[in-house]
N, C-alpha and C positions, 0 to 999 in steps of 0.2 A: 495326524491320522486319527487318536483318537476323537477328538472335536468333531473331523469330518463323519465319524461311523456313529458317536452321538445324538449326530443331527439328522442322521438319515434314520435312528432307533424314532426321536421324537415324534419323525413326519410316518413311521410307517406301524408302533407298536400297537395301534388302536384297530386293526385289522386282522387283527387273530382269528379265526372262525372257530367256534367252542362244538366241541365234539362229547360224544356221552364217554364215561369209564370205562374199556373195556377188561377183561380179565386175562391179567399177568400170566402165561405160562412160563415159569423159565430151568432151562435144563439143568440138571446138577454138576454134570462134568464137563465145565466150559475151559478148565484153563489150560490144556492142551490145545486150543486154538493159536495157530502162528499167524501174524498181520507181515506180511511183506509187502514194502512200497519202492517200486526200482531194484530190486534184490535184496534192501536194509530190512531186519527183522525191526517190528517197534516193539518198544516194551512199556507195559501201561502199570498203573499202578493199582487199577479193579481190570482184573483179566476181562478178556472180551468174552463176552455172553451171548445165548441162544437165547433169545426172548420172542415168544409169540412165533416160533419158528425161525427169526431173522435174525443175523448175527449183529450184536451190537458193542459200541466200544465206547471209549469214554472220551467227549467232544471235543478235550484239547487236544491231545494225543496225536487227530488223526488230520482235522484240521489245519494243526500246525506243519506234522508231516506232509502234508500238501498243500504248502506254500503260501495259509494261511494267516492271518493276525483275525484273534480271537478275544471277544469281550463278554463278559455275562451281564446283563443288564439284569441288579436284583429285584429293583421294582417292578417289572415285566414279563418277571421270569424268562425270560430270555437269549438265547444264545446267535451274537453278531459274528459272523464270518467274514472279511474281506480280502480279496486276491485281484489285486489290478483292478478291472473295473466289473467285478461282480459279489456282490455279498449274498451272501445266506443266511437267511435269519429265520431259527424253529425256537418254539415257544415249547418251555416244559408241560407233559403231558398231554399235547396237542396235534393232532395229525395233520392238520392245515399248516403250509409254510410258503416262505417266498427265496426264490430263488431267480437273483435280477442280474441279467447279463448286459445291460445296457442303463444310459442315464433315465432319471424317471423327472427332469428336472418339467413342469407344467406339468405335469400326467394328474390326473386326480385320482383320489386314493382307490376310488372302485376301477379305475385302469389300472392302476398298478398293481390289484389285485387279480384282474380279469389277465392280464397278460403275462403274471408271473408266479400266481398264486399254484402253488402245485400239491399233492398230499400223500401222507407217508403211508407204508404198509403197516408202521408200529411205530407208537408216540415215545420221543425222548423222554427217560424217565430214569428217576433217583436210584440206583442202587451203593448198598455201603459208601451214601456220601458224597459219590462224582455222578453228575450227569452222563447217561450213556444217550449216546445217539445210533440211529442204523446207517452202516458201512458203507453197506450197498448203494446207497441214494445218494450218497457225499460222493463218493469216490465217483460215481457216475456222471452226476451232474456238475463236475470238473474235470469234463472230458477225459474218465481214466477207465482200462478196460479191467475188469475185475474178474479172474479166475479162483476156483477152488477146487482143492485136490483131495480127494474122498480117502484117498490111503494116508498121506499124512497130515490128514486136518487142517490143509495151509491154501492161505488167503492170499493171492497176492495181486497186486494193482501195481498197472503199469501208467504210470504220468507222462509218457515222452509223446512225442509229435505221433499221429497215426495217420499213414495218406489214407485217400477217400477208398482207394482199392480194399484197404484191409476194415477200415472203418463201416464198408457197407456189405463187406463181401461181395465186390464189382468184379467181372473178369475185362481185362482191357484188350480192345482190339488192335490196340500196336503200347509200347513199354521199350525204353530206350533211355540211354543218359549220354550227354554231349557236354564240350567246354565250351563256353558262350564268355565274352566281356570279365575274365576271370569269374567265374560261375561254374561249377557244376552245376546240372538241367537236367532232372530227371522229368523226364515226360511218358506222362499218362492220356491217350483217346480212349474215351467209351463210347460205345454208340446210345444215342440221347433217350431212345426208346426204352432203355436199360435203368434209366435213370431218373427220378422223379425231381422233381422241381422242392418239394419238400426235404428230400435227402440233402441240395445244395443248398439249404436255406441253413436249414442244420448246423452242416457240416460248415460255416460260415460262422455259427454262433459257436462252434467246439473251439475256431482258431482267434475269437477274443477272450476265450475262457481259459486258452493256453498261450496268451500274450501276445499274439497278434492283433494289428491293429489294421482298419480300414485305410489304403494308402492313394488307391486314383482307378479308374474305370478304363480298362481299353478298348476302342471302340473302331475297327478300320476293316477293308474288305475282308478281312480274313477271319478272325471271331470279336466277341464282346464277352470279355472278361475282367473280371472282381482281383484287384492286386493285394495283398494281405502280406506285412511285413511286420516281422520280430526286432526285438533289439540288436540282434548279431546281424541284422540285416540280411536275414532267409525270407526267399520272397515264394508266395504261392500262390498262385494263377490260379480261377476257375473261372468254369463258363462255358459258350456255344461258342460252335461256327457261327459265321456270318449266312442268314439263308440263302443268299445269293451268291454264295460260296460254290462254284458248281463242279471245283476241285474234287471236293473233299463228299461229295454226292458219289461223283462218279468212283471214286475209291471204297468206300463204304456204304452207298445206296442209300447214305439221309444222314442227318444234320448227326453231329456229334459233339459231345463235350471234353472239354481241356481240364487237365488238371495237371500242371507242372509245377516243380519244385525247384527254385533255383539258392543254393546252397554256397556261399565266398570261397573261395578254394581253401582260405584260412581259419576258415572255420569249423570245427567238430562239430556234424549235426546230426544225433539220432532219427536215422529213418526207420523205424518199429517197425516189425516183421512178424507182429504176435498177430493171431487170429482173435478177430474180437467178441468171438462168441466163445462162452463157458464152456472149457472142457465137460463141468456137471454143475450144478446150479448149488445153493449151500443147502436147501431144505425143499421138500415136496411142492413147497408153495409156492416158491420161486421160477417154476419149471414155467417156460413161457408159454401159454394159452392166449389166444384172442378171443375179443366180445363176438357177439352173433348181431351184426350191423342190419339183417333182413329188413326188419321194419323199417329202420333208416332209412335204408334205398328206397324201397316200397314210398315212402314219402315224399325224397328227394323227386320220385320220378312222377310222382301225383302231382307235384305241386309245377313242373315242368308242363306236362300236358293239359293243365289247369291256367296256365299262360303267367302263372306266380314266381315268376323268374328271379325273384331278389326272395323271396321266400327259400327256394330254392338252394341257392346257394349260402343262404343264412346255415338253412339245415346241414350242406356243407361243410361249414367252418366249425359248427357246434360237434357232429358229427366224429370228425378230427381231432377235436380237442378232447369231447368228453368219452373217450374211448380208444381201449387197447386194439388195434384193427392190424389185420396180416396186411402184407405187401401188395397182393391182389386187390384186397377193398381199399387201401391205398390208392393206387392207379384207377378203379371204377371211381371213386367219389371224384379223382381228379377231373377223369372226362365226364360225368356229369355235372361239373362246376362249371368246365368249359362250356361244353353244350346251353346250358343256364345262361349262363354270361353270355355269348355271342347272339342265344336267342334276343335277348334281353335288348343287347345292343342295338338288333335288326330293330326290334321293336319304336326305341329310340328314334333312329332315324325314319321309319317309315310315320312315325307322329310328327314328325317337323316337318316334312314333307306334307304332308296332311294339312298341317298348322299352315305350312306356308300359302296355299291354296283356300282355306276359308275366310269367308267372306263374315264380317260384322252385321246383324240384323236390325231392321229397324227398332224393333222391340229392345235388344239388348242397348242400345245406342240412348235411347230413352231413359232407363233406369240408370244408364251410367253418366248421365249426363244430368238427371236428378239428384245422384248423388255427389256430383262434383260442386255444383252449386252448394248442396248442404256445409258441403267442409270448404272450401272456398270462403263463402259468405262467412261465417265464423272467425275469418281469420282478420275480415277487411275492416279499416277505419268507419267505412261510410257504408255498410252494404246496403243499406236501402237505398241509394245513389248508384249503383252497380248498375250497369249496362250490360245485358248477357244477351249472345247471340242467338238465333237460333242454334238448335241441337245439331243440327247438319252441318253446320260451319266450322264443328270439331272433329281432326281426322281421328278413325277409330284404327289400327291394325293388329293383329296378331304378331303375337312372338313366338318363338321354336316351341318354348316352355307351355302353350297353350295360352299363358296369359294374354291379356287384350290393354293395348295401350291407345290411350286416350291423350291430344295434345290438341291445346286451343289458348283461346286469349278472352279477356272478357276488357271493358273503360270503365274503369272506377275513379273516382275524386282520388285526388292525392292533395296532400297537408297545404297545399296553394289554392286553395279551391277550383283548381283547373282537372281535366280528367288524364289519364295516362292509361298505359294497356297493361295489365296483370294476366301476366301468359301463364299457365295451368299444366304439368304432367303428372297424369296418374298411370298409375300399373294397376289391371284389374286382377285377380285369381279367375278361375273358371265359374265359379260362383259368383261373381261380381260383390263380390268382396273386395275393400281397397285393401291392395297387399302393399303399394306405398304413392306416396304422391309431393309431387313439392311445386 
């Protein structure tokens, strides 16, 4: 283990992003803060601190209580986290970190930073000796739900399995549990309108963060669903109806999402019941506000009516990422990525279409056929001996792509002093540019 978190320190430490020094607030009377994890009180050895407004604790501590193996790298300054297949790695003093739920194995270091690179509200930093880290972003970003209680100053985080009902605050159009194949099968419908595409993408990365593993696709008249299985062998379904499903229309008036649980009879398996939002947040700044996205849209929708369709949906994904956005602009950006894309698409086809109907000019057929000679001739034994046809004797056609393809033959000498036919295809670009030829 160690060797493997090593090797992943070597390929990933040079990625830090350097931030300026901000200034320390830190509370006086922190050590009445309780850290509960599952109901276990922790106890640290530098009590946990209110720093910059956010509650921070010391990196082994909290790590290790959630199911961590923990390394400092001293040269790096840096603190490796590993738990199955996700490591955490923040750099002392630095608000930029990474946090990787999946292999990065080919990825190049600015993907592994574009897709995982995340940043804190307050930089891990030294007090009396132990590195403190902030609470709130660990415990979160290892899918745990984290409440605080304002009367007795207690912190507490819940690690166990969260279904998607409680993890999104879903309400389910039907909720039932059955025996199946020795299985308890607790089953969850929502209707799909309720539910975003982004939430199940999520909620996909919360159950490899809590040891679940990708196990087979179900795909049959009835829906298309993601199987996701633990070690104890608890399996969880997600996913759509099938659209052509017209059961499940007529019962609920449109496509719906699955989300079942199916649980070995012999096995204890926590189904969490906690509400995943903060009874009260731990400080002022914490209390959740969204960005004001206006511009963004304003953008998204310019670049739409401007026929910028991959612009578009760029703005999108950037959109999404670089920004705290409510539920609402959630679902707008979504159907404005759609709209974007399917324009886009139309687009597509109606150029191939296009393509497939134009006709090659005499003029264009000229210059391409000028320059096939050019790069040909170059290549041949004997080109002064080269036998070239007329430019008509070579067919020119379009492809989907707009490109124009060129195919012919020319009699050159070959090493016998006798002549033989050197057949010729080029690909041209729209600029008659050789995009390739052989």
């Amino acid at each position: 283990m160690k060797k493997k978190m090593k090797k992943i320190v070597s390929i990933l430490c040079m990625m830090s992003l350097l931030f300026s020094m901000l200034t320390v607030k830190v509370n006086a009377s922190n050590d009445d803060i309780k850290v509960l994890v599952d109901g276990t009180e922790l106890t640290f050895d530098v009590p946990p601190q209110i720093i910059d407004d956010y509650t921070m604790v010391p990196m082994r501590g909290i790590f290790e209580a959630l199911g961590y193996d923990v390394e400092w790298d001293e040269e790096n300054k840096q603190i490796v986290a590993n738990r199955n297949s996700q490591f955490i790695i923040m750099t002392l003093n630095e608000k930029a970190y990474l946090n990787i739920t999946g292999g990065v194995k080919d990825m190049s270091k600015i993907d592994i930073l574009n897709n995982y690179g995340k940043i804190l509200d307050v930089k891990p930093q030294l007090v009396n000796g132990r590195t403190l880290v902030p609470l709130r972003a660990i415990a979160e970003d290892s899918g745990c739900v984290v409440k605080w209680n304002n009367n007795t100053r207690t912190i507490t985080i819940d690690s166990g399995f969260i279904p998607f009902d409680k993890k999104y605050s879903k309400i389910p159009i039907y909720a039932g549990d059955d025996n199946s194949n020795g299985y308890i099968v607790h089953n969850y419908i929502f209707k799909a309108s309720d539910c975003t595409q982004k939430e199940i993408d999520e909620y996909k990365t919360y159950l490899n963060i809590i040891g679940f593993k990708y196990y087979k696709t179900i795909d049959d008249d009835e829906e298309k669903s993601d199987v996701y299985i633990n070690n104890d062998n608890v399996m969880v379904l997600i996913g759509y109806s099938n659209k052509n499903n017209e059961d499940y229309k007529k019962m609920y008036g449109e496509q719906v999402v699955f989300f079942d649980i199916h649980v070995p009879q012999n096995i204890q398996f926590n189904i969490s019941t906690q509400d995943t939002q903060s009874d009260e947040q731990t400080t002022e700044n914490e209390i959740i506000s969204f960005d004001d996205i206006s511009a963004n849209i304003n953008q998204i929708k310019s670049y739409i009516d401007s026929g910028m369709y991959l612009e578009a949906i760029q703005e999108c994904e950037k959109t999404e990422k670089e920004h705290k956005i409510s539920q609402e602009d959630i679902d707008l950006i979504g159907e404005l990525k759609n709209d974007a894309q399917w324009r886009y698409n139309e687009y597509i086809k109606q150029e191939k279409e296009n393509n497939k109907n134009k006709e090659v000019t005499d003029s264009q057929k000229r210059e391409m056929f000028d320059t096939i000679k050019s790069y040909v001739s170059s290549s041949l034994r004997s080109p002064s001996t080269a036998i070239w046809p007329d430019y008509t004797k070579t067919s020119y056609f379009y492809l989907e792509n707009g490109h124009i393809v060129a195919v012919g033959h020319l009699e050159a000498m070959n090493g016998f002093g006798g002549y033989g036919k050197v057949p010729y295809y080029f690909e041209f670009n729209e600029d008659l540019t050789v995009n390739w030829w052989n």
